[in-house]
C-alpha positions as a Python dict, from the first residue, in 0.01 Angstrom:
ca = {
    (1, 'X'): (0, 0, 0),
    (2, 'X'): (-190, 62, 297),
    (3, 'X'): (-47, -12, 639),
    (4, 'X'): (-306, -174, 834),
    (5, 'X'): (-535, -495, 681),
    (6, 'X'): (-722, -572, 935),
    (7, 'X'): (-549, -939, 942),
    (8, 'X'): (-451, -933, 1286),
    (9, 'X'): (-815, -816, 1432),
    (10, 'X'): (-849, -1145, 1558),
    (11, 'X'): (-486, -1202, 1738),
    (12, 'X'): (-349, -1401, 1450),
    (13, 'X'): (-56, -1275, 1233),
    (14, 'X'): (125, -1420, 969),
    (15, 'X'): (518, -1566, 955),
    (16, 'X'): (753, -1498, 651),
    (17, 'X'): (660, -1842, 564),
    (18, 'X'): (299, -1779, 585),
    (19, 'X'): (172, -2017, 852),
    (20, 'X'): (-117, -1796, 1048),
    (21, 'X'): (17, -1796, 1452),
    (22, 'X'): (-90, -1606, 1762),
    (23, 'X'): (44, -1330, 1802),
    (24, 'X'): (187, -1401, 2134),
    (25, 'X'): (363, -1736, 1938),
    (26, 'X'): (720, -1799, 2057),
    (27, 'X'): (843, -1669, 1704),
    (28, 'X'): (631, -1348, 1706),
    (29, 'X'): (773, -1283, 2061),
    (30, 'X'): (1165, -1309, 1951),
    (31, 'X'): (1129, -1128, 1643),
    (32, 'X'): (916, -900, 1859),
    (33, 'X'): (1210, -875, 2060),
    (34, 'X'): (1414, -810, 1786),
    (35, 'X'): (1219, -546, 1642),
    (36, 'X'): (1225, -306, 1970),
    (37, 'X'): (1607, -399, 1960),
    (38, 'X'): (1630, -230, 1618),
    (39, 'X'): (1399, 81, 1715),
    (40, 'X'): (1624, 122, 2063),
    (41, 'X'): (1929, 130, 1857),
    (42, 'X'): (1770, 398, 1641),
    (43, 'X'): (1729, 599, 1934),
    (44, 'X'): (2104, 611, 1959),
    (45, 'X'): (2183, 688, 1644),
    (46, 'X'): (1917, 1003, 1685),
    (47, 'X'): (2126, 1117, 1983),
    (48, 'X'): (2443, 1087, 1859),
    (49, 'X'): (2675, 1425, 1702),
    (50, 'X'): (2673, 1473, 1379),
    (51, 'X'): (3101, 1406, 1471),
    (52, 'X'): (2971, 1018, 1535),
    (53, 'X'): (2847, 989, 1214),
    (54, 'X'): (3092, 655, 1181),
    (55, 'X'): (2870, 500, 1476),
    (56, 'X'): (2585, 625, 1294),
    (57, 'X'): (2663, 401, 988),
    (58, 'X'): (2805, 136, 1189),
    (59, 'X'): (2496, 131, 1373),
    (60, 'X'): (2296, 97, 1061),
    (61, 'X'): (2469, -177, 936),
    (62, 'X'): (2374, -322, 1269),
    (63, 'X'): (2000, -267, 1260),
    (64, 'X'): (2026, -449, 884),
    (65, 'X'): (2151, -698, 1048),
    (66, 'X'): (1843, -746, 1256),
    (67, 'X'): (1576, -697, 1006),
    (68, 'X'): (1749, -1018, 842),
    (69, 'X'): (1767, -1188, 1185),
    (70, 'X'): (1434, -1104, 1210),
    (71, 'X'): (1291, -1261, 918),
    (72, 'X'): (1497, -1554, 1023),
    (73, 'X'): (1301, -1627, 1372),
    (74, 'X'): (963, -1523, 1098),
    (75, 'X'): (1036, -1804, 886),
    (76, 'X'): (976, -2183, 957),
    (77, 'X'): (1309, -2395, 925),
    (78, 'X'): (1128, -2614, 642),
    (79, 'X'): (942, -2407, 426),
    (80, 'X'): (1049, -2281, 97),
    (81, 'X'): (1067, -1939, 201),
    (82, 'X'): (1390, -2033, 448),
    (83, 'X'): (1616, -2059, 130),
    (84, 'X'): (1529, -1681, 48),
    (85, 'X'): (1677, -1539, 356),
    (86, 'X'): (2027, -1395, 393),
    (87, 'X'): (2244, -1671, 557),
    (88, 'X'): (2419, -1606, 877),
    (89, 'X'): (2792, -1648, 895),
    (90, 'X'): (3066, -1632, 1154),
    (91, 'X'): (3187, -1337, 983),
    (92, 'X'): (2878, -1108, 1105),
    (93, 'X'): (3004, -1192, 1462),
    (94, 'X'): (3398, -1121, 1374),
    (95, 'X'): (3303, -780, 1263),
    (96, 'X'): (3140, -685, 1597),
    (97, 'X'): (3421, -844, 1754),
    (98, 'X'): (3675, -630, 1540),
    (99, 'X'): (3460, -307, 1605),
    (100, 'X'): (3440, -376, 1998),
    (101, 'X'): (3844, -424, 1968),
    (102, 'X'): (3825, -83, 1775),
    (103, 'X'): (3681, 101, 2030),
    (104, 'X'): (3806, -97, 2367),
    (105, 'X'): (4167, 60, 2222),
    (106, 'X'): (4069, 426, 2300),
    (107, 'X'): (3873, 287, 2665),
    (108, 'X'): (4061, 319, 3023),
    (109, 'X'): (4073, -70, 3145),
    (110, 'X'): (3761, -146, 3349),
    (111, 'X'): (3850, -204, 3702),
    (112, 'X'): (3484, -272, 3834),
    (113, 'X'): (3123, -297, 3759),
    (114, 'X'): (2953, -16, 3621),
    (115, 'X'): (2614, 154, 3630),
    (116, 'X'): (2422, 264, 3326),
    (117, 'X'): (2403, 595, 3250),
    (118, 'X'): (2612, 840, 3167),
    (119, 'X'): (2589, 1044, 2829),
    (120, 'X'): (2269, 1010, 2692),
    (121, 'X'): (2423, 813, 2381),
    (122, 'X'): (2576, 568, 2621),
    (123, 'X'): (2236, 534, 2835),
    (124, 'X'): (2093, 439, 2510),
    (125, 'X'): (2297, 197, 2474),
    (126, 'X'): (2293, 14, 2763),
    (127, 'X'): (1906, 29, 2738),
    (128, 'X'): (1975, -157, 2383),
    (129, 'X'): (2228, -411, 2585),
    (130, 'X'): (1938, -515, 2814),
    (131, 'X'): (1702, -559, 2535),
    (132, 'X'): (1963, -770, 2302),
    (133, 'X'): (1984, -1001, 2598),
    (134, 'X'): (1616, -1011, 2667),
    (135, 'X'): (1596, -1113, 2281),
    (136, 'X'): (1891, -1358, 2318),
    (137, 'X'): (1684, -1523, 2553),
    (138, 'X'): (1349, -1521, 2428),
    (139, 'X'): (1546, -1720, 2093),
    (140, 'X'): (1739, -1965, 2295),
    (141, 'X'): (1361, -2027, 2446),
    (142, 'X'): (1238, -2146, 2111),
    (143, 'X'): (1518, -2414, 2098),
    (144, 'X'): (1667, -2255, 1791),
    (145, 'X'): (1687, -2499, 1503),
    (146, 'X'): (2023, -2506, 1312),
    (147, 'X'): (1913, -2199, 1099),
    (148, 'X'): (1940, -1991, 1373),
    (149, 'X'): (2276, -2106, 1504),
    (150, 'X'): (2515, -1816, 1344),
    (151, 'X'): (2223, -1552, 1439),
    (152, 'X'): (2226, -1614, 1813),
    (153, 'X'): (2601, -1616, 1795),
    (154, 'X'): (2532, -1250, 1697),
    (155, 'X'): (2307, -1158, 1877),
    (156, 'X'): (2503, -1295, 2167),
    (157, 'X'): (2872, -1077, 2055),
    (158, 'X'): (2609, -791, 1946),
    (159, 'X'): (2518, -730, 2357),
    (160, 'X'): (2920, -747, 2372),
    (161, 'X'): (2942, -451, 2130),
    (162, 'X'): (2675, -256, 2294),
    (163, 'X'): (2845, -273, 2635),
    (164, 'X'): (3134, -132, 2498),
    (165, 'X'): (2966, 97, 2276),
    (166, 'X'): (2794, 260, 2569),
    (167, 'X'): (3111, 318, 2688),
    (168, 'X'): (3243, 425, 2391),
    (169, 'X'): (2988, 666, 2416),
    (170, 'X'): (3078, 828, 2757),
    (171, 'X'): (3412, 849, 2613),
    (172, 'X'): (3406, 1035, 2326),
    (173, 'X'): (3123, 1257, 2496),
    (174, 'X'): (3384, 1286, 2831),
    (175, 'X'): (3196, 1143, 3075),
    (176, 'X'): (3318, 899, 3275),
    (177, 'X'): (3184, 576, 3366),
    (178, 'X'): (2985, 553, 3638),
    (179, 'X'): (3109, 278, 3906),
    (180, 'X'): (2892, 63, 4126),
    (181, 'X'): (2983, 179, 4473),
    (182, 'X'): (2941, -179, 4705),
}
């Protein structure tokens, strides 16, 4: 199969559901967003130890996660194709909720803001943080339809996770987080 077609020469592209839009349509922009999401947490998992190799799969699971939200904001609520897709439930969100509990066990209490940075892991993750909200946006723009209810819930506790992951990060690398200095 070759990669390229030559189907978007002309600025068009095509959803899951196969409607032709521009591609600078509100759907090709979230699932746009989505997609650097998805590379951005790859770049974590290629900086992270071979000893966070738990993260690594965690992170994985994650970036599944997003290929189905993906195809999701790619589909049109009405079409056929909609019933294909994985369904959202609440308990994609509990499970980021249970890992951020996981690793908030083994943080100090935060006492302030903090700046990005840190170990490169946790830089990375902060970067991913910024874009998850960025997407979180860009789908509450399109007025998400009822099919995407349970996905921006995700997305939503997802920037949670990546927060804490970043500091997660710092920690098990032993850096400390870096305060905001008012």
């Amino acid at each position: 199969m070759k990669v390229y077609t030559g189907g978007g020469d002309r600025g068009k592209t095509s959803l899951f559901s196969g409607e032709r839009v521009s591609k600078c349509h509100d759907q090709v922009e979230a699932y746009g967003e989505i997609d650097e999401l998805n590379s951005v947490l790859g770049a974590i998992t290629a900086a992270m130890p071979e000893t966070m190799s738990g993260l690594v799969r965690e992170i994985r699971d994650i970036q599944s996660d997003l290929l189905a939200v993906g195809a999701l904001l790619a589909t049109t609520p009405d079409s056929a194709s909609i019933g294909k897709l994985e369904k959202f439930d609440a308990e994609k969100p509990r499970a980021l909720e249970a890992a951020i509990d996981r690793m908030d066990a083994e943080l100090p209490p935060l006492k302030a803001f903090i700046l990005p940075g840190g170990h490169m892991t946790a830089a990375w993750a902060h970067i991913a943080r910024t874009v998850c909200r960025r997407a979180e946006r860009r789908i509450i723009s399109l007025t998400p339809p009822e099919h995407l209810r349970e996905a921006l819930v995700y997305i939503n506790r997802l920037s949670d996770y990546l927060f804490v992951l970043a500091r997660y990060c710092n920690h098990l690398a032993g850096v400390a987080d870096v305060p905001w200095r008012t």
